[in-house]
Kinemage of the C-alpha trace (Angstrom):
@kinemage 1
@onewidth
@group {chain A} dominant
@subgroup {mainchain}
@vectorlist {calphas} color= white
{ca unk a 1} P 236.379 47.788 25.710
{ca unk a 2} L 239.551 49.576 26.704
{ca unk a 3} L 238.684 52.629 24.656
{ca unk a 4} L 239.151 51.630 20.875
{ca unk a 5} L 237.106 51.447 18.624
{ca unk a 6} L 235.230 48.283 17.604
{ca unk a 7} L 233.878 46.712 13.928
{ca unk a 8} L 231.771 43.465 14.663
{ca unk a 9} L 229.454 41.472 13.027
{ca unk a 10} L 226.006 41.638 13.870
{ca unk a 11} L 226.252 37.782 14.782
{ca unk a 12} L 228.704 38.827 17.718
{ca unk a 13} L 225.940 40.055 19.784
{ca unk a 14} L 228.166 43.064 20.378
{ca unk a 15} L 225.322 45.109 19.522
{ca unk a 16} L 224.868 46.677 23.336
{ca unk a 17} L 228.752 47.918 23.137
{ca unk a 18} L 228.354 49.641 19.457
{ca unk a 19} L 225.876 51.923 20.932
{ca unk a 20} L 226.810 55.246 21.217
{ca unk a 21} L 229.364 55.685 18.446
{ca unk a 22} L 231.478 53.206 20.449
{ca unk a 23} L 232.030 51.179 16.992
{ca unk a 24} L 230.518 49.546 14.250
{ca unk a 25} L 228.202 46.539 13.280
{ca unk a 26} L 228.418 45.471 9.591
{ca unk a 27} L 226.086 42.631 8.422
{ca unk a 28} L 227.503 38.500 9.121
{ca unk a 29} L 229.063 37.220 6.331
{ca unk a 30} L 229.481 40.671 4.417
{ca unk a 31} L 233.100 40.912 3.684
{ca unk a 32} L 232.970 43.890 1.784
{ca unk a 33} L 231.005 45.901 4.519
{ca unk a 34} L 233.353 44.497 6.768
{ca unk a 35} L 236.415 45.795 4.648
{ca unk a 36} L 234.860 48.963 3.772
{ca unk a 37} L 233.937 49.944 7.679
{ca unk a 38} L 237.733 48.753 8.812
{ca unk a 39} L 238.688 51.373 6.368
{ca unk a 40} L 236.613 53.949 7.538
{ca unk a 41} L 238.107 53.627 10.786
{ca unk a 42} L 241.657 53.399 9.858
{ca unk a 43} L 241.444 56.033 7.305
{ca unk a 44} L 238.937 58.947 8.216
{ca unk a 45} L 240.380 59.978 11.734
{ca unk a 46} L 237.233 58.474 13.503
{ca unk a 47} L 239.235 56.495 15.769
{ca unk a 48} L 240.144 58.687 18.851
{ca unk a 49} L 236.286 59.754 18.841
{ca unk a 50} L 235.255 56.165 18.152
{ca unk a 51} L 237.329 55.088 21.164
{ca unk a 52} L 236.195 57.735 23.765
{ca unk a 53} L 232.687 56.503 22.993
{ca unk a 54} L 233.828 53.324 23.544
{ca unk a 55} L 235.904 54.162 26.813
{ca unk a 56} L 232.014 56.080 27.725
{ca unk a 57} L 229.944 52.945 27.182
{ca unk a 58} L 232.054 50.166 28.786
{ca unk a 59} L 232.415 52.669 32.061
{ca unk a 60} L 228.694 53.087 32.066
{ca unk a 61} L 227.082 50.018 30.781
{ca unk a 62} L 229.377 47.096 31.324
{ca unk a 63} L 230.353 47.395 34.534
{ca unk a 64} L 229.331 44.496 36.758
{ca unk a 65} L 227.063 46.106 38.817
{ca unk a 66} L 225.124 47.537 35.607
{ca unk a 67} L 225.227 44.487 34.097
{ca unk a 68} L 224.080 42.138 37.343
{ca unk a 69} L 220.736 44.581 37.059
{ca unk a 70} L 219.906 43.962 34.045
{ca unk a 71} L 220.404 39.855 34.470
{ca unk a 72} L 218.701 39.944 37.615
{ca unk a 73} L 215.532 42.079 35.275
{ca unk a 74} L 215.755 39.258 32.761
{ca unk a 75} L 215.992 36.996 35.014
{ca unk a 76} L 212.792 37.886 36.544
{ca unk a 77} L 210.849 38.343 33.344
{ca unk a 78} L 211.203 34.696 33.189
{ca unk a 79} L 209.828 33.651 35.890
């Protein structure tokens, strides 16, 4: 995420990057929830807050030393 905002499907598993304001999930296969939150981005001046959120949650939560935690943690669970 290089600090713009996003507008996924829920099947993307992008879920963990949305968080925060960082973007939006609309439902798989929903083209008109997928139209109407493209437009909400492009049209209601969201964006530059959208993308700071964005910028906030890749710097803190997808770094790889964040993320190497939390695979080691699931990692673990499993065995």
């Amino acid at each position: 995420m290089c600090g713009v905002p996003v507008v996924a499907s829920a099947e993307a598993g992008l879920d963990d990057a949305m968080l925060d304001g960082g973007g939006m999930v609309v439902p798989a296969g929903n083209a008109q929830a997928l139209a109407d939150a493209l437009a909400h981005v492009l049209h209601t001046g969201v964006r530059a807050g959208m993308g700071q959120a964005a910028r906030r949650v890749a710097r803190e939560r997808l770094r790889a030393s964040v993320q190497s935690v939390r695979l080691e943690q699931r990692l673990l669970s499993v065995l």
